[in-house]
matplotlib code that plots the C-alpha trace (Angstrom):
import matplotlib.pyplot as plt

x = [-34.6, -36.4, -33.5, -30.8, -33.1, -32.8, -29.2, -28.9, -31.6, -29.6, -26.4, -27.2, -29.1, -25.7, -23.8, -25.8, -25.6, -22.0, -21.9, -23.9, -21.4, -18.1, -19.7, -20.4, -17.4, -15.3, -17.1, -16.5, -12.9, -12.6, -14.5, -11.6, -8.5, -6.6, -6.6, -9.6, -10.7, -11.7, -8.1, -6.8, -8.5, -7.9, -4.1, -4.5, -6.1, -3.2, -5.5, -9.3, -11.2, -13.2, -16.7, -15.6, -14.4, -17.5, -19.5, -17.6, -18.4, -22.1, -22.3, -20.3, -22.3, -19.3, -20.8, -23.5, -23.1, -21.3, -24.8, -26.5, -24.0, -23.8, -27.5, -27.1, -23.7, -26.1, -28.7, -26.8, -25.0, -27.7, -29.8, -26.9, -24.9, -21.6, -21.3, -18.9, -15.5, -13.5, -10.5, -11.2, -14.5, -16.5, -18.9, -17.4, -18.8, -17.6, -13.8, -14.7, -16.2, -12.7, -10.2, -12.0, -11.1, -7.4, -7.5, -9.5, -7.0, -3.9, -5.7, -7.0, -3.9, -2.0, -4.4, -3.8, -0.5, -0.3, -2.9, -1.5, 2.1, 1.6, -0.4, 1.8, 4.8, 2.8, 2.1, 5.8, 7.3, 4.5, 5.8, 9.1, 8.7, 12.6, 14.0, 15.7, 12.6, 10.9, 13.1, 13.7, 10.1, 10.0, 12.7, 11.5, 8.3, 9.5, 11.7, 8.1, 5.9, 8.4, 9.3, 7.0, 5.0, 6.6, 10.1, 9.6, 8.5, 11.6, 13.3, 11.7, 12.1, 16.1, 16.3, 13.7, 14.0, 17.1, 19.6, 17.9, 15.8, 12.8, 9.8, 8.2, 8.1, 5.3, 1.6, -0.6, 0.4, 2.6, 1.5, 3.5, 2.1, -0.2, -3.6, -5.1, -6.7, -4.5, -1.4, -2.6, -3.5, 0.3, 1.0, -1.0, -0.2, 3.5, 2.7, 1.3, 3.9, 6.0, 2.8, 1.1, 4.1, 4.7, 1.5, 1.6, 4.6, 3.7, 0.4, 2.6, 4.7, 1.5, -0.5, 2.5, 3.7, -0.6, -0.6, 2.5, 1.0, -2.1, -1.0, 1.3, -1.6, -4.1, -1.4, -0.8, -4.8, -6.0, -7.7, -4.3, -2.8, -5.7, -5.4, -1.6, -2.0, -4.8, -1.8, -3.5, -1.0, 1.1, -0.4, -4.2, -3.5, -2.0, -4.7, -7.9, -7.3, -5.5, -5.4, -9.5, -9.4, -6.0, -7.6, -10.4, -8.3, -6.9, -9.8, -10.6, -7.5, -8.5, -11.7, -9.9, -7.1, -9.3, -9.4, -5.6, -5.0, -6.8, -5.2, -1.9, -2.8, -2.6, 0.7, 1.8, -0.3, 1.9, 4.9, 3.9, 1.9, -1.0, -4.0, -6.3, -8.3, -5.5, -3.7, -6.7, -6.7, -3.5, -4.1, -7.4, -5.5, -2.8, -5.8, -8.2, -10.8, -13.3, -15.7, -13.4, -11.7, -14.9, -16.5, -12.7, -13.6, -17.1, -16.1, -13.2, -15.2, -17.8, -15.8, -14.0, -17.8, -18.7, -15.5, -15.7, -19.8, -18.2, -15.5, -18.3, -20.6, -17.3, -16.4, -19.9, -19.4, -15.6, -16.5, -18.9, -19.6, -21.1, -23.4, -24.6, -25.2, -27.5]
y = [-21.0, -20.3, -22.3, -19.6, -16.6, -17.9, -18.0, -14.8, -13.2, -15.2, -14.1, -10.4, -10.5, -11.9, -9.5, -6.2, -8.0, -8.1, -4.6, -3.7, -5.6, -4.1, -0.5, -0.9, -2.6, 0.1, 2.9, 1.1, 0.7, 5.0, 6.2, 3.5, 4.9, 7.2, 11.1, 14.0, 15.3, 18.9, 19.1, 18.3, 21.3, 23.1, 22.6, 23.1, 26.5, 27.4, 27.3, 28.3, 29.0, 26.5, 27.7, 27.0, 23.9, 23.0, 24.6, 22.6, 19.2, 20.3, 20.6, 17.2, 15.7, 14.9, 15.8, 12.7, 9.3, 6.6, 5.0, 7.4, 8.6, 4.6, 5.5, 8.6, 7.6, 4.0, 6.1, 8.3, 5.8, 3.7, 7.3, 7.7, 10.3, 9.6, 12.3, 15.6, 15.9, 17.7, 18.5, 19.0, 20.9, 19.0, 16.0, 13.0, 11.4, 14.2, 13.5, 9.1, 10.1, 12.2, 9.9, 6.3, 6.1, 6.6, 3.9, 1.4, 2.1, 0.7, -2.2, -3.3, -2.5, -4.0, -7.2, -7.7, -7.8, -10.1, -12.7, -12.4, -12.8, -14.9, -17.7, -17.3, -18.3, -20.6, -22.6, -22.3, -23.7, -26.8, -27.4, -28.2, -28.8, -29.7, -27.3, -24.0, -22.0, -23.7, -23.1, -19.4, -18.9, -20.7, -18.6, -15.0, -16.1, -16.7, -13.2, -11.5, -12.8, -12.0, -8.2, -6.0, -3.3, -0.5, -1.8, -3.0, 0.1, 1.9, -0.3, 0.6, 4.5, 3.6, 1.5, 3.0, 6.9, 7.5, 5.1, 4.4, 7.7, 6.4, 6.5, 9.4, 8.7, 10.8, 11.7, 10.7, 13.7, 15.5, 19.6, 20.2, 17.4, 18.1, 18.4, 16.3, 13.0, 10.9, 12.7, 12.6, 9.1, 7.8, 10.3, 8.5, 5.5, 6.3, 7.4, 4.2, 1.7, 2.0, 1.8, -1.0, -2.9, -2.2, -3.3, -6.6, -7.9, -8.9, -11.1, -12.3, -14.2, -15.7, -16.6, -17.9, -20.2, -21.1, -21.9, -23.7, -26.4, -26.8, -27.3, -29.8, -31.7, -31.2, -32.5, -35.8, -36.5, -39.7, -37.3, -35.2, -38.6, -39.9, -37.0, -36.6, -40.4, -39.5, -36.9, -33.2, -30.4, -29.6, -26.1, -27.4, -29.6, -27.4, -24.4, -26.4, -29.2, -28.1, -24.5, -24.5, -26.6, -25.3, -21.5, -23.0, -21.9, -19.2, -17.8, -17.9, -16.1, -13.6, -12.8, -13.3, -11.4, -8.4, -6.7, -7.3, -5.2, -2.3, -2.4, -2.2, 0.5, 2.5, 2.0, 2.2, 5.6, 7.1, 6.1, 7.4, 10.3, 8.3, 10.7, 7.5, 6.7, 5.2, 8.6, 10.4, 7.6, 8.4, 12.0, 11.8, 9.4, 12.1, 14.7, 12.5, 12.9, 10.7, 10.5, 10.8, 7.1, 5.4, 6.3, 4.9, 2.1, 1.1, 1.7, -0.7, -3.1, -2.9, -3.2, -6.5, -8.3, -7.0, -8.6, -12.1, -12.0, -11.4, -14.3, -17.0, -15.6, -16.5, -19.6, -20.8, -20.3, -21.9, -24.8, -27.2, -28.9, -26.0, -25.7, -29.5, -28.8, -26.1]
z = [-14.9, -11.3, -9.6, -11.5, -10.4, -6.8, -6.6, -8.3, -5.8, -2.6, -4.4, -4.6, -1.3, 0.8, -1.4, 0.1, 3.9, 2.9, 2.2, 5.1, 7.7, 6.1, 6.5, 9.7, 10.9, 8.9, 11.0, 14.2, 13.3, 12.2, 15.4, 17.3, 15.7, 17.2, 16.5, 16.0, 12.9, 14.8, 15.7, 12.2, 11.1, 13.8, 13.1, 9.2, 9.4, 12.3, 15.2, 16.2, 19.2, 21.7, 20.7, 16.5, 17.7, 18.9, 16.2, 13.6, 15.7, 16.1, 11.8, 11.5, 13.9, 15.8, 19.4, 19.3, 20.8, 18.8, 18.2, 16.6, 14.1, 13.5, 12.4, 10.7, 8.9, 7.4, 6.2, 4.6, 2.9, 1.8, 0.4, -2.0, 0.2, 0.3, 2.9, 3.2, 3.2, 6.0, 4.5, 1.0, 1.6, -1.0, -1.2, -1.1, -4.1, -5.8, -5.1, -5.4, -9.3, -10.0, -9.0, -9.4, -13.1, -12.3, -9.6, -12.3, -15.0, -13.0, -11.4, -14.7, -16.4, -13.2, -13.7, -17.5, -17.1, -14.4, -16.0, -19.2, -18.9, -15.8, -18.0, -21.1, -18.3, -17.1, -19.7, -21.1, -18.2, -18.2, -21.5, -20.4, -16.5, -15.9, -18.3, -17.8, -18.7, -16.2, -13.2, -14.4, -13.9, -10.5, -9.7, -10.8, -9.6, -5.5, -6.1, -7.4, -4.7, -1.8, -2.8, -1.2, -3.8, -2.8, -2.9, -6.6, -7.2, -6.0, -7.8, -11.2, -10.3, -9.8, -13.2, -15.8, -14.2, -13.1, -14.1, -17.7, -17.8, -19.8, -18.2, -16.1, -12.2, -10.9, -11.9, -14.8, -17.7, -18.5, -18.5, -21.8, -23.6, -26.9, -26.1, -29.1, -27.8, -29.8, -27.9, -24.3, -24.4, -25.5, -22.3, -20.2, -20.9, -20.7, -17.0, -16.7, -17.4, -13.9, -11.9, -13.6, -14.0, -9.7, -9.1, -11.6, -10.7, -7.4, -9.5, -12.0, -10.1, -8.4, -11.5, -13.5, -10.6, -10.2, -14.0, -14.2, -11.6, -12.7, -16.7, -15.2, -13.5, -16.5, -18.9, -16.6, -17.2, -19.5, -22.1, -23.1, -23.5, -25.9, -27.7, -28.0, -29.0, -32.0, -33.5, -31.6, -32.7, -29.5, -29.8, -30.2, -27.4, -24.9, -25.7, -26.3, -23.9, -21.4, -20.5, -20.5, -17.9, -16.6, -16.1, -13.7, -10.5, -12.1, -12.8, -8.4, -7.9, -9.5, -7.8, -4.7, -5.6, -6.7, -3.4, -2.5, -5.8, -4.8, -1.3, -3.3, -5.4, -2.5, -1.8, -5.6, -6.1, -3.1, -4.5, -8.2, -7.1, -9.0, -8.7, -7.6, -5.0, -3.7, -3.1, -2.0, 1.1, 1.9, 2.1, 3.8, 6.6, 7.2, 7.7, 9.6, 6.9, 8.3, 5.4, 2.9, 4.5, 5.0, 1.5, -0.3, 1.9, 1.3, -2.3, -2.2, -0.8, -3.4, -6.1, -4.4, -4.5, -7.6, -8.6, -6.8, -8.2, -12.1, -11.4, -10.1, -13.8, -15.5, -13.6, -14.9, -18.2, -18.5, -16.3, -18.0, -14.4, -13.3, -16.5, -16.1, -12.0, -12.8]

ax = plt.figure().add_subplot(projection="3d")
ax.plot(x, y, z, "-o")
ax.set_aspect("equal")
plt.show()
């Protein structure tokens, strides 16, 4: 029991170091990048004099050294404030809480539909590795992994929105839908279906080619033989025996594969108008919105090691070597 509380506490401890370097590093990369946030507003309200200019950089905190708003910018951070936003005139934390569920919805969306019809392809081309199934999947799956996000989800627009006019193409509702619960729920989820399926696509093909080779090397082992040999049910033994053990790497690409997600959920949101986080990033790059970036960021990042921390709890519990070692 003390050994599991000490790689818990060592776990969470490098996860908050973690944290702390990608904050940092994010801020040194902002205060790098070309562009000033002063003249962004300055050009968004149509022009303003020297001494606004360098009243608005005195509020901001924009006149100090690079140093000490290093300093001030970690402090705030780690007291909770998320910090103000230039453009939008609000705290930051206010616009993360507004468009964070949107975001979660099409990743998690995006990542059940890449985990689950990635495995169930998977598994069906094991079955069968020379057969037709099993080279259509190959196939799809080299076609999935090499289109880019934002092409496949042009793509979908052209097919399922203009050509096949079925599914709406920007935003998350529809203003003239009912307003009962039961009503705006089918909405959103009808919005959803060209976004999460842009954003899974790209996964599918990964986890379905992922599954396909490791059912193949789980079903060559001496134990699915035994039991194929003692009469196991082809569905029992391909289920029970072998996808338990088959779902080990899958189960690291997706806590790997967590963080790529969210990056393309940025691209997907600007192609969909998805009110996300992803959007809001876009915009605030446009506008130079310095904390407005760097909160999306720290945020990302967060959720990508909260994500890898769930997929080692869950590794744990499917892998009976890691049970026995602890």
């Amino acid at each position: 029991m003390s050994r599991t509380l000490i790689a818990a506490g060592g776990r969470i401890a490098g996860a908050g170091l973690l944290i702390l370097a990608v904050v940092t590093l994010n801020f040194a990369l902002i205060q790098l990048a070309p562009g000033d946030p002063v003249e962004a507003i300055a050009g968004a309200a149509g022009g303003m004099s020297e001494e606004l200019r360098a009243q608005i950089r005195a509020t901001y905190g924009l006149d100090r050294s690079f140093l000490e708003q290093l300093l001030a910018y970690l402090k705030q951070i780690f007291s909770g404030n998320l910090g103000y936003s230039y453009y939008f005139n609000q705290p930051v934390s206010k616009l993360i809480l507004q468009r964070l569920p949107a975001t979660m919805l099409l990743v998690l969306s995006a990542l059940v539909i890449s985990v689950g019809l990635g495995v169930l392809f998977g598994v069906l081309a094991a079955r069968k590795p020379n057969g037709l199934l099993s080279q259509s999947v190959t196939f799809l799956s080299l076609v999935g992994y090499a289109a880019p996000v934002f092409w496949t989800g042009i793509v979908l627009t052209i097919l399922f929105a203009s050509t096949f006019p079925i599914f709406p193409i920007s935003g998350m509702r529809n203003a003239s839908a009912g307003g009962g619960l039961v009503a705006s729920t089918l909405d959103v989820l009808w919005h959803l279906v060209l976004p999460a399926s842009t954003l899974g696509i790209v996964y599918l093909a990964q986890y379905s080619r992922l599954t396909r080779a490791s059912m193949l090397e789980v079903l060559g082992a001496d134990y699915i033989r035994t039991a194929r040999a003692k009469g196991v049910g082809e569905i029992t033994l391909l289920v029970k025996h072998g996808l338990r053990n088959a779902m080990l790497p899958v189960i690291t690409m997706i806590g790997m594969q967590f963080g790529n997600m969210i990056a393309g959920a940025v691209l997907v949101e600007t192609v969909f108008n998805w009110p996300g986080l992803g959007r809001l990033a876009f915009d605030s790059i446009l506008r130079r919105d310095y904390p407005t970036i760097l909160a999306i960021l720290a945020c990302s990042a967060a959720m990508t090691i909260v994500a890898n921390t769930l997929t080692d709890l869950v590794y744990q519990r499917v892998d009976p070597r890691m049970k026995d070692s602890q």
